[in-house]
C-alpha positions in Angstrom: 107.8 9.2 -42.8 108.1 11.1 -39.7 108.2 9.3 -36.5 104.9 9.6 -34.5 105.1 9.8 -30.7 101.9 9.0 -28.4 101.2 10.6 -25.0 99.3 8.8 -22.8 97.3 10.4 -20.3 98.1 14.0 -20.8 95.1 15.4 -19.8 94.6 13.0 -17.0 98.0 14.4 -15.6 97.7 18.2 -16.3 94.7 18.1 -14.3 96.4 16.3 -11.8 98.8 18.6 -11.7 96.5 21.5 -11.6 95.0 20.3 -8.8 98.1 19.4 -6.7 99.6 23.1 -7.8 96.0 24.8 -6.1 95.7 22.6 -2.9 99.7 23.8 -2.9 98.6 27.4 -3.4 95.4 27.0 -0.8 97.4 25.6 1.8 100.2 28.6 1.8 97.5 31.0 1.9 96.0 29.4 5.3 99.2 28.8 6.6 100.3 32.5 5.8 96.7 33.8 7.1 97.1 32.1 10.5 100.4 33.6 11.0 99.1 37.2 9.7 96.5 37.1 12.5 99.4 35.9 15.2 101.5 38.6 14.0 99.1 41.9 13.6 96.8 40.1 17.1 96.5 43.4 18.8 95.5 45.9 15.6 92.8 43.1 15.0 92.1 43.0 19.0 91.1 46.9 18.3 89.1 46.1 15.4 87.0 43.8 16.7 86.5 46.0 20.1 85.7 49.0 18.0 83.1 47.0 16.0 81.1 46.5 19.5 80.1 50.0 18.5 76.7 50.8 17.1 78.2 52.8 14.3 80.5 50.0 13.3 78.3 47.2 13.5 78.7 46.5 9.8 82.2 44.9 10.3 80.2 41.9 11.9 77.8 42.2 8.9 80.7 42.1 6.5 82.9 39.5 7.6 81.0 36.7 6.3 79.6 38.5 3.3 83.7 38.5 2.5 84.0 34.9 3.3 80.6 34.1 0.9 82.1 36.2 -1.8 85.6 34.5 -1.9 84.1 30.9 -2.0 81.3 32.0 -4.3 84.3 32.5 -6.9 86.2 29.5 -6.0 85.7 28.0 -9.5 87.8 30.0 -11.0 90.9 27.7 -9.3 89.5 25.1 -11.6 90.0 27.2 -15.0 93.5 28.9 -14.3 96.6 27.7 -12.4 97.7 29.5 -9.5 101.4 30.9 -9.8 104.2 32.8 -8.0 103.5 36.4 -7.4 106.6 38.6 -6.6 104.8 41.7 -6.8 102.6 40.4 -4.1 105.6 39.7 -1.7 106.6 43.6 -2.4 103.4 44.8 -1.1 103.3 42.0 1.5 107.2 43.8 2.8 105.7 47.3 2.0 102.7 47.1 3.8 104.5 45.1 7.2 107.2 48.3 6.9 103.9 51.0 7.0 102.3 48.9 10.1 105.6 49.3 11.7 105.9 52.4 11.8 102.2 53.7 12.3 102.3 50.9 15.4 105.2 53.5 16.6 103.3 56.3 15.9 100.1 55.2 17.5 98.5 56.0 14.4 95.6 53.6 14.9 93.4 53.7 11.3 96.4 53.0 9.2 97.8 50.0 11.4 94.1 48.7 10.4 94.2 49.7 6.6 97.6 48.1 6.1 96.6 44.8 8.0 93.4 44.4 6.1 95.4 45.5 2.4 98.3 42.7 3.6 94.3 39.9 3.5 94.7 40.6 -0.7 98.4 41.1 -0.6 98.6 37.3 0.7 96.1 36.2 -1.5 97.8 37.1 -5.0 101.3 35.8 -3.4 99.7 32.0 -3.0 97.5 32.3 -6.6 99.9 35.0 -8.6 98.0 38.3 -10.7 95.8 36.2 -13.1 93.5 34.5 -10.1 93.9 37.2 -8.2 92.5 39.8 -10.9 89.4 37.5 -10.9 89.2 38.5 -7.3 89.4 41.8 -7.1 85.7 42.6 -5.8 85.5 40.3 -3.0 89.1 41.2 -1.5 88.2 45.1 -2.5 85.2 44.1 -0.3 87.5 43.5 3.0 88.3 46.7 3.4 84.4 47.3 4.7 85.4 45.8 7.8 87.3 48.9 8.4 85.8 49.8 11.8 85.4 54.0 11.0 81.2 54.6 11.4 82.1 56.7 14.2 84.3 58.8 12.6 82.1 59.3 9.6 78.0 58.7 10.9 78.0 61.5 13.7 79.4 63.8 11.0 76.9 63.1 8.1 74.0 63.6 11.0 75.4 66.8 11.7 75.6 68.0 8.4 71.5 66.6 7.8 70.8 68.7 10.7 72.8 71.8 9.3 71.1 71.3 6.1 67.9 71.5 7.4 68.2 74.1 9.3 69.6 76.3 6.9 66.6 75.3 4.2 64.3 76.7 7.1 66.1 79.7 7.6 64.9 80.9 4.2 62.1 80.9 4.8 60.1 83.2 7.5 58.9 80.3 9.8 61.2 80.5 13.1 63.3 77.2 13.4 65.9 76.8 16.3 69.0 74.6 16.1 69.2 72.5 19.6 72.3 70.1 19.9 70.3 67.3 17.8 67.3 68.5 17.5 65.5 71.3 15.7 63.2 73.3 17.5 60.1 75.7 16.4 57.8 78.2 17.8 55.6 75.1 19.0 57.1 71.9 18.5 60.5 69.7 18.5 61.8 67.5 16.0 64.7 65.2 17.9 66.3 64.3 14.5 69.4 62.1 16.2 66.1 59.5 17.3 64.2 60.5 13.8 67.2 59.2 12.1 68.3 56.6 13.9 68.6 54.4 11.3 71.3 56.2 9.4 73.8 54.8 12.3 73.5 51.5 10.0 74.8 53.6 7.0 78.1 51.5 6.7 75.7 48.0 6.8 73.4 49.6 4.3 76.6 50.3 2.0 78.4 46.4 2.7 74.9 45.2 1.2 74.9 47.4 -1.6 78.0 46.5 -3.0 76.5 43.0 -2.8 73.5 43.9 -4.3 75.5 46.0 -7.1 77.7 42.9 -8.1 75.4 40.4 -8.4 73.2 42.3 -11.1 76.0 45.0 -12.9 79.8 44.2 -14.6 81.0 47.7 -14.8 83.0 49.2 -12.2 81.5 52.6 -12.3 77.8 51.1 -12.8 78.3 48.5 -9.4 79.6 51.8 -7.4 76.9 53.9 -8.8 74.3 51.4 -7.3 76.0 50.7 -4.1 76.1 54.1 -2.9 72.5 55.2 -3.8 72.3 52.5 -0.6 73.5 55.7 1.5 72.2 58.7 -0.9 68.5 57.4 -0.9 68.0 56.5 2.8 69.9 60.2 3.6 67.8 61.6 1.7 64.3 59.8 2.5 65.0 61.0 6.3 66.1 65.1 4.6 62.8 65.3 2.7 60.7 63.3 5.8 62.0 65.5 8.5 61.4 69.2 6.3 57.9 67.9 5.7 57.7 66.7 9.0 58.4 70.3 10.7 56.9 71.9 8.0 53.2 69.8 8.9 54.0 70.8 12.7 54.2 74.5 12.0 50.7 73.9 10.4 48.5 72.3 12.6 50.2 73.7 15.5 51.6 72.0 18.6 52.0 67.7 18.0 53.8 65.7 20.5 55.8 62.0 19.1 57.2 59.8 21.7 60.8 58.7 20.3 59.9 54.9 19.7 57.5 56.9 16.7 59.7 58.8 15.8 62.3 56.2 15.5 59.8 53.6 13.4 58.7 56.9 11.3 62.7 57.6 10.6 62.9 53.2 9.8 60.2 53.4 7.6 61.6 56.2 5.6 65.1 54.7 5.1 63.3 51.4 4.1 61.3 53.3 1.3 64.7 55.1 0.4 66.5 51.0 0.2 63.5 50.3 -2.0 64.2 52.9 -4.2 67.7 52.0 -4.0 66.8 48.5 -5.1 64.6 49.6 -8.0 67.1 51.9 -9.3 69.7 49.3 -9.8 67.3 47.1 -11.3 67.4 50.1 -14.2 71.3 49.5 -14.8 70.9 45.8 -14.8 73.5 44.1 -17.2 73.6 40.4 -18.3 77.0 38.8 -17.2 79.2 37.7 -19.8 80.9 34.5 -20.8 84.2 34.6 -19.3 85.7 32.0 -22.3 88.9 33.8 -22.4 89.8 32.9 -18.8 89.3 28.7 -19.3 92.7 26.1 -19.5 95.8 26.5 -17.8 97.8 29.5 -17.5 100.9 27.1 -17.8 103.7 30.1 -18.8 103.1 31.5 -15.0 102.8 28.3 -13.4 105.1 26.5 -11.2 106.5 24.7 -14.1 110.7 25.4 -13.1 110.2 23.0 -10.2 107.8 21.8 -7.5 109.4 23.9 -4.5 109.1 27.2 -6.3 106.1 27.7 -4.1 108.2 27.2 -0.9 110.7 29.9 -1.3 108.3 33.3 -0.8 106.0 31.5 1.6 109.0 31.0 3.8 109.8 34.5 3.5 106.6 35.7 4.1 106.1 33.6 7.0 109.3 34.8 8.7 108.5 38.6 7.9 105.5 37.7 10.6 107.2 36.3 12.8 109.6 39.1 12.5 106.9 42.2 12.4 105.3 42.0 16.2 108.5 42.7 17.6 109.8 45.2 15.1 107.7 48.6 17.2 109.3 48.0 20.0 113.5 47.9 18.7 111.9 50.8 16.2 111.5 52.9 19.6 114.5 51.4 21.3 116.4 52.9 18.3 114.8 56.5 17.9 115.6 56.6 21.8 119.1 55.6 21.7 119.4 57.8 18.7 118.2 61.0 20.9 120.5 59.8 23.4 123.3 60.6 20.7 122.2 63.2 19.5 122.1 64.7 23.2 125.4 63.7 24.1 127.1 64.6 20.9 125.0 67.4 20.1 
């Protein structure tokens, strides 16, 4: 008869194991997040400056919608094993490289999209490509704290305005573009106070995408519903200000002090996030059963030996402390080549 061996307390030390292996993973990711922010200190210094602006408020709004997002999924560390992830130290050396040179360059909104990229770049080198596939949604969502509402909210105003007064100018009632407002033969709409609450488009959007994951699965379906958190509100305040001049040139001459105007233009975007709210209630899907993604990924585990881990946290750790200096030989450099190619020229 063939010889029958007992294991005694296999499951008691896989889990064991398991757990050791994520505390392993969760403490590389904190270590290498604290040195991220000591290295890339001054792009996030801009950041959080250019977020005191009313058009990127959202970033404050954001930020610990990201944070509630991550821990909302932290079970998942519990059903798969975090691993190595060498693709994730090639995007962590990529994305250091691109910083370096747009810091050289001055080039301002990439330094920030390469910092904020290097948050999920970090992640999937600590947990590996199975944990961090689980996460793509919440460290997709990081990129909201991009701080870019004044780069983008003043221009979708301006193109409201345009709209509208291009829709009047078919027909024969005399409408007068005036910086930010629209003027006719007896009365002023000021439509940068009557839509005031567009400058709250990027906060309107972070919420969406909350709103869109926790009631959708598919991709296309969750960034269908988040963005009719811009569309509807846009257009609430298009149709309310063209019915709005269009009651004016009516009943004649009729005076609104800007705090009604503003609570008029706030209680048309709220009736356009309703609508926005009811309308992803219509694409409302039932989440699934994720069986497929319980146990232990075991074949992309640590299981060659226990300092495995050690290796590309090392390396990513000295790539930071590396990076801050890197702009400043990068320009030493292109000026000493110059130089050469002065003397020798």
């Amino acid at each position: 008869m063939a010889a029958v061996v007992k294991s005694k307390h296999v499951f008691g030390a896989s889990s064991i194991k398991t757990d050791f292996i994520t505390w392993r993973a969760k403490f590389s990711y904190v270590t290498l997040l604290l040195l991220w922010g000591y290295a890339f200190f001054p792009t996030l210094k801009l950041m959080f400056e250019s977020a005191q602006s009313i058009f990127n408020q959202h970033c404050l709004l954001a930020a610990p919608l990201f944070l509630g997002l991550v821990l909302a999924k932290r079970s998942t560390f519990m059903r798969i094993a975090p691993s190595v992830s060498q693709l994730g130290l090639l995007l962590l050396f990529l994305l250091s490289a691109v910083w370096v040179f747009a810091e050289s360059k001055e080039m301002y909104l990439l330094q920030q999209v390469c910092v904020l990229a290097l948050v999920p770049a970090i992640f999937m080198l600590a947990f590996g490509y199975k944990i961090s596939k689980m996460f793509i949604f919440p460290l997709s969502y990081v990129f909201l704290l991009l701080p870019i509402g004044h780069l983008i909210i003043p221009n979708i105003q301006d193109v409201l305005l345009t709209s509208l007064v291009k829709i009047f100018a078919l027909s024969d009632l005399p409408v007068y573009w005036d910086h930010q407002s629209i003027r006719t033969v007896h009365s002023e709409l000021n439509l940068a106070v009557f839509g005031y609450g567009l400058t709250f488009l990027f906060a309107f959007l972070a919420i969406g995408f909350i709103y869109a994951y926790c009631i959708v699965i598919n991709f296309v379906r969750r960034l269908v519903v988040a963005m009719m958190f811009v569309l509807f509100p846009i257009a609430a305040i298009f149709l309310g200000a063209y019915i709005f001049l269009r009651y004016q040139l009516i009943i004649g001459n009729l005076v609104l002090e800007p705090t009604q105007l503003a609570y008029y233009g706030w209680g048309l975007i709220a009736l356009g996030l309703l609508a926005s709210v009811i309308f992803g209630l219509f694409l409302k899907q039932s989440k699934p059963y994720y069986d497929t993604l319980t146990g232990v990924d075991w074949q992309s585990s640590w299981k060659h030996t226990d300092f495995q881990w050690l290796r590309p946290t090392i390396i990513a750790a000295t790539v930071f402390a590396i990076v801050p200096w890197m702009p400043k030989y990068t320009d030493e450099l292109e000026q000493s080549w110059q130089l050469l190619l002065q003397v020798f020229g």
